[in-house]
MMTF fields as JSON, N, C-alpha, C and O atoms, coordinates in Angstrom:
{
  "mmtfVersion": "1.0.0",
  "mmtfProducer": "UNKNOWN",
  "numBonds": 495,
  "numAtoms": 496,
  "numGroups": 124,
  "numChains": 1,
  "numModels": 1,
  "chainsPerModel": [1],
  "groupsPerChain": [124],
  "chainIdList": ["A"],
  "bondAtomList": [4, 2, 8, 6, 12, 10, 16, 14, 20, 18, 24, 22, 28, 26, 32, 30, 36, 34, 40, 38, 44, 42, 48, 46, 52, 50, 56, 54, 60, 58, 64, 62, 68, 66, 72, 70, 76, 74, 80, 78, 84, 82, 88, 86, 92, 90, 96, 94, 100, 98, 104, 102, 108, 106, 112, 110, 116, 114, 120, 118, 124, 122, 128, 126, 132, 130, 136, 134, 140, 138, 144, 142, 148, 146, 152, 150, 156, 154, 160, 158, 164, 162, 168, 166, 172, 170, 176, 174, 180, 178, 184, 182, 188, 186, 192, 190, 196, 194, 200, 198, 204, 202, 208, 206, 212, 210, 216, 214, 220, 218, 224, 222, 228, 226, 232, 230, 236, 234, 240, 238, 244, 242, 248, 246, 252, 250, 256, 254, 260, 258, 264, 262, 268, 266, 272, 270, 276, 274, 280, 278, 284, 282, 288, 286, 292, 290, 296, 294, 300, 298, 304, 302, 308, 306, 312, 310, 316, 314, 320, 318, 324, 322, 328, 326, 332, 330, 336, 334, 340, 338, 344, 342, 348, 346, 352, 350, 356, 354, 360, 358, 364, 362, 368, 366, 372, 370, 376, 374, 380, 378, 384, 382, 388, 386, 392, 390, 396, 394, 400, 398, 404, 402, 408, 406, 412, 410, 416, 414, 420, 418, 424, 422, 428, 426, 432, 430, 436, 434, 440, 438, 444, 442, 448, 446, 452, 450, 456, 454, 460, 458, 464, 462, 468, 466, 472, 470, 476, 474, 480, 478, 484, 482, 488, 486, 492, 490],
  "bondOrderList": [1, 1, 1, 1, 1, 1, 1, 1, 1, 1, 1, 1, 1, 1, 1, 1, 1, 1, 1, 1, 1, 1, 1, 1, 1, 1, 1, 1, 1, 1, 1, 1, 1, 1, 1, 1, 1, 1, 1, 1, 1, 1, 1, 1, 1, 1, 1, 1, 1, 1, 1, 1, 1, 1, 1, 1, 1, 1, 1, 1, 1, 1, 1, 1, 1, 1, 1, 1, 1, 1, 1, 1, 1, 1, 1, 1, 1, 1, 1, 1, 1, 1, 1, 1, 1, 1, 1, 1, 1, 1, 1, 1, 1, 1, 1, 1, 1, 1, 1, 1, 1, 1, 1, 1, 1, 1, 1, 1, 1, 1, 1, 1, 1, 1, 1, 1, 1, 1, 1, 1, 1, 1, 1],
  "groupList": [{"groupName": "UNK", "atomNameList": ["N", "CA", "C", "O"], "elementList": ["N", "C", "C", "O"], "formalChargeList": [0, 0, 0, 0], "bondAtomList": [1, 0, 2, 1, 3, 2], "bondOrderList": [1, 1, 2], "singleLetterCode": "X", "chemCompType": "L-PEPTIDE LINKING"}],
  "groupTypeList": [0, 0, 0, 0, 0, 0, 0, 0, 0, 0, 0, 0, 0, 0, 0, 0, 0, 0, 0, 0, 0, 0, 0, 0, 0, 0, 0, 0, 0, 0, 0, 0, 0, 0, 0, 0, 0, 0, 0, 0, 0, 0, 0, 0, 0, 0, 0, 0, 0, 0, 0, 0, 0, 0, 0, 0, 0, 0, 0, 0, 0, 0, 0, 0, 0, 0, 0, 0, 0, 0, 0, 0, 0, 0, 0, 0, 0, 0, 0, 0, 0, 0, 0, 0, 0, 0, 0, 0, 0, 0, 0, 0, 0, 0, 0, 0, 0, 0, 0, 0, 0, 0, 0, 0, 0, 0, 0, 0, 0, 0, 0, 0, 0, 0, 0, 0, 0, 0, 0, 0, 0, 0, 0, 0],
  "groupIdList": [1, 2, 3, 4, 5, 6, 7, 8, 9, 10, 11, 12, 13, 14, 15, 16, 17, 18, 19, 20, 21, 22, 23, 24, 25, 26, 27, 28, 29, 30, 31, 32, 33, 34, 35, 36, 37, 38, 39, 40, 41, 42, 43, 44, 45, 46, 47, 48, 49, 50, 51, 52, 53, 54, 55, 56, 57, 58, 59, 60, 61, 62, 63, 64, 65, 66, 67, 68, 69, 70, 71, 72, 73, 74, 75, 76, 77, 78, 79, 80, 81, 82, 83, 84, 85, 86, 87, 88, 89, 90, 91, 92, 93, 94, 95, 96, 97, 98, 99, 100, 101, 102, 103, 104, 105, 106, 107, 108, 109, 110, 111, 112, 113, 114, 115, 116, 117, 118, 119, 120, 121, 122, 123, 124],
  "secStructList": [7, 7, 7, 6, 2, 2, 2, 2, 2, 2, 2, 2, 2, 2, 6, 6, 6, 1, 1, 1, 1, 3, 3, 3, 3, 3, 3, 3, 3, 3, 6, 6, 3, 3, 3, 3, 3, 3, 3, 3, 7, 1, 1, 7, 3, 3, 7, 1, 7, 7, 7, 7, 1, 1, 3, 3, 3, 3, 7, 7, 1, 1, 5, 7, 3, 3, 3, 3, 1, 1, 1, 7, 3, 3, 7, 7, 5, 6, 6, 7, 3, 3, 3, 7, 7, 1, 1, 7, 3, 3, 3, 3, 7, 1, 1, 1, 3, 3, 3, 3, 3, 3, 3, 3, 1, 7, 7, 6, 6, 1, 7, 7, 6, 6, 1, 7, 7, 6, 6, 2, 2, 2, 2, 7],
  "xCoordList": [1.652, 0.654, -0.683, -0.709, -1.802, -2.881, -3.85, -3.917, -4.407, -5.384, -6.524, -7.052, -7.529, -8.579, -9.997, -11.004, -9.856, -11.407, -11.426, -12.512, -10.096, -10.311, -10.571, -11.271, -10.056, -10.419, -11.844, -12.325, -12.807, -14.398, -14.545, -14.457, -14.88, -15.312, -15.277, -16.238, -14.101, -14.192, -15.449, -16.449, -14.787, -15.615, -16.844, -17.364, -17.79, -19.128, -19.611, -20.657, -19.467, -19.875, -19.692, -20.78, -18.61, -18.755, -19.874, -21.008, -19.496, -20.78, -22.937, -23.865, -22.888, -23.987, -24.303, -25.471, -23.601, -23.993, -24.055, -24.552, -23.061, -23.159, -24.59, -25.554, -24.233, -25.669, -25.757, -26.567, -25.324, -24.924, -25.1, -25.625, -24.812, -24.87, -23.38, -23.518, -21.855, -20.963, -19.976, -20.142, -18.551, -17.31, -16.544, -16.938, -15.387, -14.167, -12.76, -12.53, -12.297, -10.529, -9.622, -9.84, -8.306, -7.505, -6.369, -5.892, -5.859, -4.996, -3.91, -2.827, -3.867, -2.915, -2.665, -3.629, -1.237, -1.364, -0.049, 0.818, 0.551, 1.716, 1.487, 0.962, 2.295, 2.184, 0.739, -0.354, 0.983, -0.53, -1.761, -2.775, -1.417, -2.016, -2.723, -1.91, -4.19, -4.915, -5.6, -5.992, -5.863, -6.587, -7.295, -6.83, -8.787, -9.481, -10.609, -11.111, -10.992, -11.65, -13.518, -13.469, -14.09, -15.501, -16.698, -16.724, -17.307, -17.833, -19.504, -19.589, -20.719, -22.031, -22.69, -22.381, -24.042, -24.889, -25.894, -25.89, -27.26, -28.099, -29.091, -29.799, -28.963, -29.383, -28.529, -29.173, -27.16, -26.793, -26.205, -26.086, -25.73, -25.486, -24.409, -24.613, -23.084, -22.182, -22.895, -23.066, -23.184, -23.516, -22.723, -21.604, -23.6, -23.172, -21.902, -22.101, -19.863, -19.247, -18.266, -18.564, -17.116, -16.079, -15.251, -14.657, -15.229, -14.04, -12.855, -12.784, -11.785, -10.342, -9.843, -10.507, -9.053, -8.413, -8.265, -8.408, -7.866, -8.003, -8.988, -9.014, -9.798, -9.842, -10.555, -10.868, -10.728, -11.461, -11.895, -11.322, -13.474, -13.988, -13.856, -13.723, -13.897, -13.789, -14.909, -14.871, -16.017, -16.748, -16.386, -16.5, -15.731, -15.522, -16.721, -16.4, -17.662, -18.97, -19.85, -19.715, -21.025, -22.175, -22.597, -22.512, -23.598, -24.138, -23.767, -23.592, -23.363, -23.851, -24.267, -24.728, -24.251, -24.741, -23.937, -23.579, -23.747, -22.303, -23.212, -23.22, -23.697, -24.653, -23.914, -23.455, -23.718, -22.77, -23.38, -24.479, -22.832, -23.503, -23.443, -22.346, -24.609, -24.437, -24.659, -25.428, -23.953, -24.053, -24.268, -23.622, -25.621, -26.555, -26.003, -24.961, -26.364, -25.936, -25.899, -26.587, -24.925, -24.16, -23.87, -23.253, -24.826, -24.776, -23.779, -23.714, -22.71, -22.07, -22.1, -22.775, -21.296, -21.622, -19.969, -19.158, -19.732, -18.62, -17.917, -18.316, -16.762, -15.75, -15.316, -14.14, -16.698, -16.662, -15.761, -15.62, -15.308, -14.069, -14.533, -15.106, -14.157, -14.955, -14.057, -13.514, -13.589, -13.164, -14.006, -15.061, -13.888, -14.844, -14.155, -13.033, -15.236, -14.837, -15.089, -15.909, -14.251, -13.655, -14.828, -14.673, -16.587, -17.551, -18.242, -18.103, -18.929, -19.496, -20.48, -21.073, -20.53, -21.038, -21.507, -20.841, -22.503, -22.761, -22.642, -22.469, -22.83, -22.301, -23.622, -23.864, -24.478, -25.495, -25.182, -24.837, -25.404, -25.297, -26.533, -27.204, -26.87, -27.935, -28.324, -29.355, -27.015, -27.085, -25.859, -25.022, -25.974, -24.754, -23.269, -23.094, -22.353, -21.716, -20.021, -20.064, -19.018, -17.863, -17.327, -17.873, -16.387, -15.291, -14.13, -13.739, -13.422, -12.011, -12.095, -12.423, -11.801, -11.257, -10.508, -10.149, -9.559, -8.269, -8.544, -9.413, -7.686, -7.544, -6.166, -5.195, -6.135, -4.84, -4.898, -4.829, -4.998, -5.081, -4.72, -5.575, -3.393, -2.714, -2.664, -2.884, -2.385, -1.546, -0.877, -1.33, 0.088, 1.205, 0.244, -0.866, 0.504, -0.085, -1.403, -1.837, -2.03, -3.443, -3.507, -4.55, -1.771, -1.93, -2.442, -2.778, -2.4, -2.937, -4.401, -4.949, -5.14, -6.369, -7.134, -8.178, -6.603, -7.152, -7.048, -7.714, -6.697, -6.997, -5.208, -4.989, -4.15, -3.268, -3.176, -3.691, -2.478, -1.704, -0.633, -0.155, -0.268, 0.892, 1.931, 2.822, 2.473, 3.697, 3.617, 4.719, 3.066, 2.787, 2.961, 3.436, 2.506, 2.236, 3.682, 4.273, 4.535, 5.795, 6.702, 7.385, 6.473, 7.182, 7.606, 8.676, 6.29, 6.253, 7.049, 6.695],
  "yCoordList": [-4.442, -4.107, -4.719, -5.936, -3.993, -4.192, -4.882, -4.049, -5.909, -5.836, -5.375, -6.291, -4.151, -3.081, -4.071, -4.032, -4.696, -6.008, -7.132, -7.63, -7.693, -8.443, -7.996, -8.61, -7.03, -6.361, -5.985, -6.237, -5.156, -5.127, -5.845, -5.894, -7.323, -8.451, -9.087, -9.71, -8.85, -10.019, -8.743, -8.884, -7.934, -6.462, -6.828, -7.281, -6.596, -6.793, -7.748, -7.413, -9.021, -10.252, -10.128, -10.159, -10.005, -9.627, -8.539, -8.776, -7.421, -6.577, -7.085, -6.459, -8.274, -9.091, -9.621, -10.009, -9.823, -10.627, -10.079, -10.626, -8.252, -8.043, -7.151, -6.642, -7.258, -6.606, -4.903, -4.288, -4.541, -2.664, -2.759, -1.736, -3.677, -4.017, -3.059, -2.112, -3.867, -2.994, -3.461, -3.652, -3.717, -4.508, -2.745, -1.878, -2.982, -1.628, -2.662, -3.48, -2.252, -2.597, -1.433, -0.792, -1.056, 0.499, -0.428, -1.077, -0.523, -1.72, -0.706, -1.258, 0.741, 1.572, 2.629, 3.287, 2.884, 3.469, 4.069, 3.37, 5.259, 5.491, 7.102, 7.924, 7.198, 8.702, 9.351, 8.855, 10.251, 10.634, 10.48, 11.177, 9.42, 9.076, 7.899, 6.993, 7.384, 6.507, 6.423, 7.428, 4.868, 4.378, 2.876, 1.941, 3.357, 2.26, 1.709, 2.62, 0.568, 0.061, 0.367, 0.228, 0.534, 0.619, -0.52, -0.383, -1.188, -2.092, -1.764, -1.774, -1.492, -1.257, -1.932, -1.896, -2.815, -2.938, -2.212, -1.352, -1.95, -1.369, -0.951, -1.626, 0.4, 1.477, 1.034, 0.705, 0.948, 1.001, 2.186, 2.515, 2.994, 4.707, 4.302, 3.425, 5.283, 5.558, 6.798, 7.783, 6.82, 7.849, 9.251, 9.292, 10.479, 12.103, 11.704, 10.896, 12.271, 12.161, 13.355, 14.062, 13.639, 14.701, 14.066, 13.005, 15.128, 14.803, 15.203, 15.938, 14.462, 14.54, 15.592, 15.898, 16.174, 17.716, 17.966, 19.044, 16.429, 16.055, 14.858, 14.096, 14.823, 13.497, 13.582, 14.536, 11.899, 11.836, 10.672, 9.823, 10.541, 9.203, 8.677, 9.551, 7.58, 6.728, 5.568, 4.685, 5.838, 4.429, 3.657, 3.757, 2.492, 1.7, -0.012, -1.055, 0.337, -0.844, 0.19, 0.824, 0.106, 0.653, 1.438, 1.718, 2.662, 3.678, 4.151, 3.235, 5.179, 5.938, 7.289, 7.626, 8.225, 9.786, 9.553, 8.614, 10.881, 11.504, 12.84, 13.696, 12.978, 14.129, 14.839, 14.499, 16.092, 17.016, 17.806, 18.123, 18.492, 19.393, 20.879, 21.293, 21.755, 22.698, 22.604, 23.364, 21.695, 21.618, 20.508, 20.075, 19.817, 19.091, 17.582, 17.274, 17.016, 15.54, 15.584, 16.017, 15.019, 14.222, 12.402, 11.65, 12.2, 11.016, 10.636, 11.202, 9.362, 9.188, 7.314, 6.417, 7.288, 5.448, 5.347, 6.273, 3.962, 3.152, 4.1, 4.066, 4.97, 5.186, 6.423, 6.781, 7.439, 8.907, 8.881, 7.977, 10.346, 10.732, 12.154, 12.935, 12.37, 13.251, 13.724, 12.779, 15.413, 15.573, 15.791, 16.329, 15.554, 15.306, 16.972, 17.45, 17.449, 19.215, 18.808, 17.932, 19.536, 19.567, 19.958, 20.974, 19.002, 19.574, 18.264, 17.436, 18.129, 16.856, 15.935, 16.651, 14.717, 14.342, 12.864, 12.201, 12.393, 10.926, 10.375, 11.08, 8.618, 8.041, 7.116, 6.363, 7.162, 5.817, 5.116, 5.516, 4.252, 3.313, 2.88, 1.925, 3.377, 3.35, 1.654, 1.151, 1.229, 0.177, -0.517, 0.06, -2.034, -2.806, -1.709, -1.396, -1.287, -0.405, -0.375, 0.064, -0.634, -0.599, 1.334, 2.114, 1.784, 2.751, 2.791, 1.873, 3.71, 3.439, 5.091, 6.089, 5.107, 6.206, 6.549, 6.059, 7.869, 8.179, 9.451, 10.268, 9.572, 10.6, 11.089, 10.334, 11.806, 12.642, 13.276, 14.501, 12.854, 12.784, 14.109, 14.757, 14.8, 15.948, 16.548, 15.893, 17.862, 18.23, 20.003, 20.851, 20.055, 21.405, 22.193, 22.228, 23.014, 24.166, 23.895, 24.715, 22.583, 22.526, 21.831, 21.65, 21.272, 20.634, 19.172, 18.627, 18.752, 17.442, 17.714, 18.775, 16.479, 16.562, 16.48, 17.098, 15.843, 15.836, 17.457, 17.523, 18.031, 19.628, 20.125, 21.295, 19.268, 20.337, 21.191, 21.109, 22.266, 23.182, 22.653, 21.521, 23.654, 22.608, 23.226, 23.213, 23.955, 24.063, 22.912, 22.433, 22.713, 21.387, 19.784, 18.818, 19.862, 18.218, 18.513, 17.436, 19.593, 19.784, 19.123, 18.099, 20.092, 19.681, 18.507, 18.219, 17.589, 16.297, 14.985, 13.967],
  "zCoordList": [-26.957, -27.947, -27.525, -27.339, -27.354, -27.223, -28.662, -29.566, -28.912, -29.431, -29.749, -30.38, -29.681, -29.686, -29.959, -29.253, -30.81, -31.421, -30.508, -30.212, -29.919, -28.826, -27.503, -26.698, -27.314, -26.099, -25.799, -24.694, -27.12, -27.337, -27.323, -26.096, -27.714, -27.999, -26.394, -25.944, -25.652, -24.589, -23.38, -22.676, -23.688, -22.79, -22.763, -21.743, -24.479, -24.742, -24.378, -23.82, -24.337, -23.997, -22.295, -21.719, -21.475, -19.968, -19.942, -19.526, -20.382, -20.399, -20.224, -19.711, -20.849, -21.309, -20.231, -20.206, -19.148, -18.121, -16.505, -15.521, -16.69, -15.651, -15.185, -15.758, -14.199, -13.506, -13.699, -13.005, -14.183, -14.385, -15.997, -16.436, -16.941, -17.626, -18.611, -19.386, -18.122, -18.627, -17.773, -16.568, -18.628, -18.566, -19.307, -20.088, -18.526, -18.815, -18.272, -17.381, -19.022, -18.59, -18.959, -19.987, -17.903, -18.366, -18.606, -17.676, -19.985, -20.808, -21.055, -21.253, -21.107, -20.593, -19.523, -19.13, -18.933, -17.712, -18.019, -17.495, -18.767, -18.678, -18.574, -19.325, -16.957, -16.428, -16.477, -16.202, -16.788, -16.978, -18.044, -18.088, -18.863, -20.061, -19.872, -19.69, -19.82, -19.538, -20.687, -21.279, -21.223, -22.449, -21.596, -20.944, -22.098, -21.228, -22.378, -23.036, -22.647, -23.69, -22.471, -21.249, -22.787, -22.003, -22.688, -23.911, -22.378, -22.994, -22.196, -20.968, -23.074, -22.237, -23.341, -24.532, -22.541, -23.087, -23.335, -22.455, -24.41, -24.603, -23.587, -22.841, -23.749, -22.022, -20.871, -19.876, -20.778, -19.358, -19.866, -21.046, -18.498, -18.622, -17.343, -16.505, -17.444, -16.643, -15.987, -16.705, -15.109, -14.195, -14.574, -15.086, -14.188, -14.25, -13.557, -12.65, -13.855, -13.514, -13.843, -14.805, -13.121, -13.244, -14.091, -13.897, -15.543, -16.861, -16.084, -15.099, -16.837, -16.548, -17.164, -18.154, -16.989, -17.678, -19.23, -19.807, -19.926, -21.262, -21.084, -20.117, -22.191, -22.908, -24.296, -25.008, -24.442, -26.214, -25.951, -25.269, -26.765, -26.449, -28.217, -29.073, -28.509, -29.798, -29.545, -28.689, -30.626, -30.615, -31.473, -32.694, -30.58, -31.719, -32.275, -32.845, -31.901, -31.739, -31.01, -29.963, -32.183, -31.563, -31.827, -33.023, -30.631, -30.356, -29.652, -28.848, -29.096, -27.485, -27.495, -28.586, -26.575, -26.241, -25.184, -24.474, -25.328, -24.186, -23.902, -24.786, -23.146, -22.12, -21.388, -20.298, -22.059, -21.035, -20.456, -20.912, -19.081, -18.598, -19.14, -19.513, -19.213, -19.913, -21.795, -22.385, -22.393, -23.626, -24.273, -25.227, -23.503, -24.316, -24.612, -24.034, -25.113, -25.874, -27.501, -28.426, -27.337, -28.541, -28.51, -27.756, -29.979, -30.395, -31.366, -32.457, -30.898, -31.853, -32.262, -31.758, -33.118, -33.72, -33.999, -33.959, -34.286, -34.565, -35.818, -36.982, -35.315, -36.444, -35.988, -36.05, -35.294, -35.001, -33.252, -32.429, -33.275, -32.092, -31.745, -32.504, -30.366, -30.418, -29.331, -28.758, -28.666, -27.285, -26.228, -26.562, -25.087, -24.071, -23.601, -23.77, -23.048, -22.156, -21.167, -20.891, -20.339, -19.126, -18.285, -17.609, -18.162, -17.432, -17.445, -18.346, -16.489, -15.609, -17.048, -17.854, -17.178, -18.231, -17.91, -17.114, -18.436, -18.525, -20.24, -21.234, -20.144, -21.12, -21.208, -20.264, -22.328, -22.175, -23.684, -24.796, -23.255, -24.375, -25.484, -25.094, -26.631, -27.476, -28.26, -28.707, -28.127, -28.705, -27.91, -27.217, -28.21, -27.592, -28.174, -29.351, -26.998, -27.855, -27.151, -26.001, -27.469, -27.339, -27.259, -28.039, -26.373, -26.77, -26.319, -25.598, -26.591, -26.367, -25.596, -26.238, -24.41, -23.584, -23.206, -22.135, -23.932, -23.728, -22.855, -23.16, -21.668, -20.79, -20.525, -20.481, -20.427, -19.302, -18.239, -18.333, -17.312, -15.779, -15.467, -14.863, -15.801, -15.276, -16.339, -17.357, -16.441, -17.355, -17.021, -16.252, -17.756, -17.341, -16.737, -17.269, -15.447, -15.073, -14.213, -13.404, -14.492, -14.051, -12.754, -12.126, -12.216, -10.623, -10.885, -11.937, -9.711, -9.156, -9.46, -9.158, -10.206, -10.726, -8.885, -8.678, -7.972, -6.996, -6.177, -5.144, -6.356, -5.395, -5.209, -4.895, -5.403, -5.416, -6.171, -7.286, -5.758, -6.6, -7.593, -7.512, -8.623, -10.03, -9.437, -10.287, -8.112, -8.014, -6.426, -6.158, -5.963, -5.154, -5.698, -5.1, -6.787, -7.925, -8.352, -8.414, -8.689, -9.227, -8.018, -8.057, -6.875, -5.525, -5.054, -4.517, -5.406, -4.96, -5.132, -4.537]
}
Protein backbone atom coordinates (compact mmCIF):
# COMPACT_ATOMS: atom_id res chain seq x y z
CA UNK A 1 0.00 0.00 0.00
CA UNK A 2 1.20 3.23 -1.08
CA UNK A 3 0.66 6.36 0.85
CA UNK A 4 -0.54 9.22 -2.03
CA UNK A 5 0.06 12.68 0.66
CA UNK A 6 3.35 11.22 1.62
CA UNK A 7 4.49 10.42 -1.52
CA UNK A 8 3.43 14.44 -2.80
CA UNK A 9 4.83 15.83 0.10
CA UNK A 10 8.32 14.05 -0.07
CA UNK A 11 8.10 14.60 -4.26
CA UNK A 12 7.22 18.51 -3.78
CA UNK A 13 9.83 19.40 -1.44
CA UNK A 14 12.64 17.24 -3.74
CA UNK A 15 10.94 18.98 -6.52
CA UNK A 16 12.06 22.56 -4.68
CA UNK A 17 15.53 21.92 -5.01
CA UNK A 18 16.03 20.22 -8.23
CA UNK A 19 17.42 21.95 -11.07
CA UNK A 20 14.44 21.05 -13.74
CA UNK A 21 12.49 21.95 -10.96
CA UNK A 22 10.49 18.34 -10.44
CA UNK A 23 10.79 14.96 -8.40
CA UNK A 24 8.52 11.70 -9.98
CA UNK A 25 8.66 8.25 -8.47
CA UNK A 26 6.69 4.96 -10.50
CA UNK A 27 5.49 3.39 -6.85
CA UNK A 28 3.55 0.99 -9.25
CA UNK A 29 4.65 -1.42 -11.94
CA UNK A 30 2.28 -4.35 -12.45
CA UNK A 31 2.32 -5.70 -16.16
CA UNK A 32 1.24 -3.15 -18.10
CA UNK A 33 -0.22 -0.78 -15.57
CA UNK A 34 2.06 2.14 -14.34
CA UNK A 35 1.08 4.70 -11.46
CA UNK A 36 3.69 7.40 -10.96
CA UNK A 37 3.19 10.34 -8.36
CA UNK A 38 4.89 13.56 -10.53
CA UNK A 39 5.91 16.33 -8.29
CA UNK A 40 6.74 20.09 -10.30
CA UNK A 41 7.40 23.23 -9.11
CA UNK A 42 5.80 26.54 -10.36
CA UNK A 43 6.59 26.83 -14.32
CA UNK A 44 8.64 23.72 -14.70
CA UNK A 45 7.03 21.89 -17.87
CA UNK A 46 7.68 18.12 -18.85
CA UNK A 47 8.67 18.55 -22.29
CA UNK A 48 6.26 17.79 -25.73
CA UNK A 49 6.22 13.83 -25.28
CA UNK A 50 4.57 10.45 -26.83
CA UNK A 51 1.20 9.39 -24.63
CA UNK A 52 1.02 5.78 -23.75
CA UNK A 53 -1.94 3.87 -25.40
CA UNK A 54 -4.06 4.55 -22.11
CA UNK A 55 -3.74 7.00 -19.56
CA UNK A 56 -5.31 9.57 -16.86
CA UNK A 57 -3.68 12.33 -15.11
CA UNK A 58 -5.13 13.24 -11.31
CA UNK A 59 -4.09 16.53 -9.63
CA UNK A 60 -3.72 15.91 -6.53
CA UNK A 61 -1.81 19.50 -5.16
CA UNK A 62 -1.97 22.38 -7.21
CA UNK A 63 -2.31 23.65 -10.78
CA UNK A 64 -1.21 22.42 -14.05
CA UNK A 65 -2.13 22.56 -18.09
CA UNK A 66 -1.75 19.52 -20.02
CA UNK A 67 -1.10 20.99 -23.77
CA UNK A 68 -2.07 18.61 -26.31
CA UNK A 69 -1.23 18.45 -29.69
CA UNK A 70 -3.96 19.34 -31.98
CA UNK A 71 -6.50 20.02 -29.12
CA UNK A 72 -5.30 22.86 -27.22
CA UNK A 73 -4.76 23.02 -23.34
CA UNK A 74 -6.52 22.12 -20.49
CA UNK A 75 -6.22 23.52 -17.02
CA UNK A 76 -6.86 21.47 -14.16
CA UNK A 77 -6.44 21.90 -10.00
CA UNK A 78 -6.36 19.46 -6.99
CA UNK A 79 -9.47 16.96 -7.10
CA UNK A 80 -10.15 17.09 -11.13
CA UNK A 81 -9.15 13.67 -13.55
CA UNK A 82 -9.00 13.84 -16.69
CA UNK A 83 -7.95 11.09 -19.81
CA UNK A 84 -4.89 11.92 -21.59
CA UNK A 85 -5.43 11.03 -25.81
CA UNK A 86 -3.31 9.09 -27.38
CA UNK A 87 -1.30 12.41 -29.10
CA UNK A 88 1.98 14.11 -28.19
CA UNK A 89 1.43 16.51 -25.11
CA UNK A 90 3.31 18.60 -22.50
CA UNK A 91 2.66 19.11 -18.68
CA UNK A 92 3.50 22.68 -17.00
CA UNK A 93 3.01 23.30 -13.76
CA UNK A 94 0.85 26.62 -12.81
CA UNK A 95 1.42 26.44 -9.35
CA UNK A 96 3.59 24.22 -6.91
CA UNK A 97 1.59 21.12 -8.10
CA UNK A 98 1.51 17.30 -7.35
CA UNK A 99 -0.24 14.33 -9.86
CA UNK A 100 -0.79 11.01 -9.90
CA UNK A 101 -0.12 9.29 -13.45
CA UNK A 102 -1.78 6.25 -14.36
CA UNK A 103 -0.78 4.56 -17.70
CA UNK A 104 -1.09 1.37 -19.55
CA UNK A 105 1.78 0.70 -21.51
CA UNK A 106 0.11 -2.03 -23.87
CA UNK A 107 -3.03 -2.87 -24.47
CA UNK A 108 -5.17 -5.85 -26.51
CA UNK A 109 -4.60 -5.46 -30.24
CA UNK A 110 -2.33 -2.32 -30.14
CA UNK A 111 1.28 -4.44 -29.96
CA UNK A 112 4.38 -3.51 -28.26
CA UNK A 113 4.11 0.28 -27.50
CA UNK A 114 7.70 0.17 -28.95
CA UNK A 115 6.94 -0.78 -32.89
CA UNK A 116 5.95 -4.44 -32.64
CA UNK A 117 3.19 -5.94 -34.07
CA UNK A 118 0.26 -7.51 -31.28
CA UNK A 119 0.69 -10.87 -32.89
CA UNK A 120 4.64 -10.44 -32.30
CA UNK A 121 4.16 -8.88 -28.38
CA UNK A 122 1.68 -12.14 -28.24
CA UNK A 123 4.57 -14.40 -29.72
CA UNK A 124 7.02 -13.29 -27.39
Amino acid sequence: MEDLTALAELHLARAQTDDRGRSAHLFLHDGPLRQSVIAMRTGAELDEHEAPPAASLQVLHGRVRVTTEGNGAIDLEAGQLTRLPQLRQTLRALDDAVVLLTAVTATPGCGDPHGAPAAATAAA
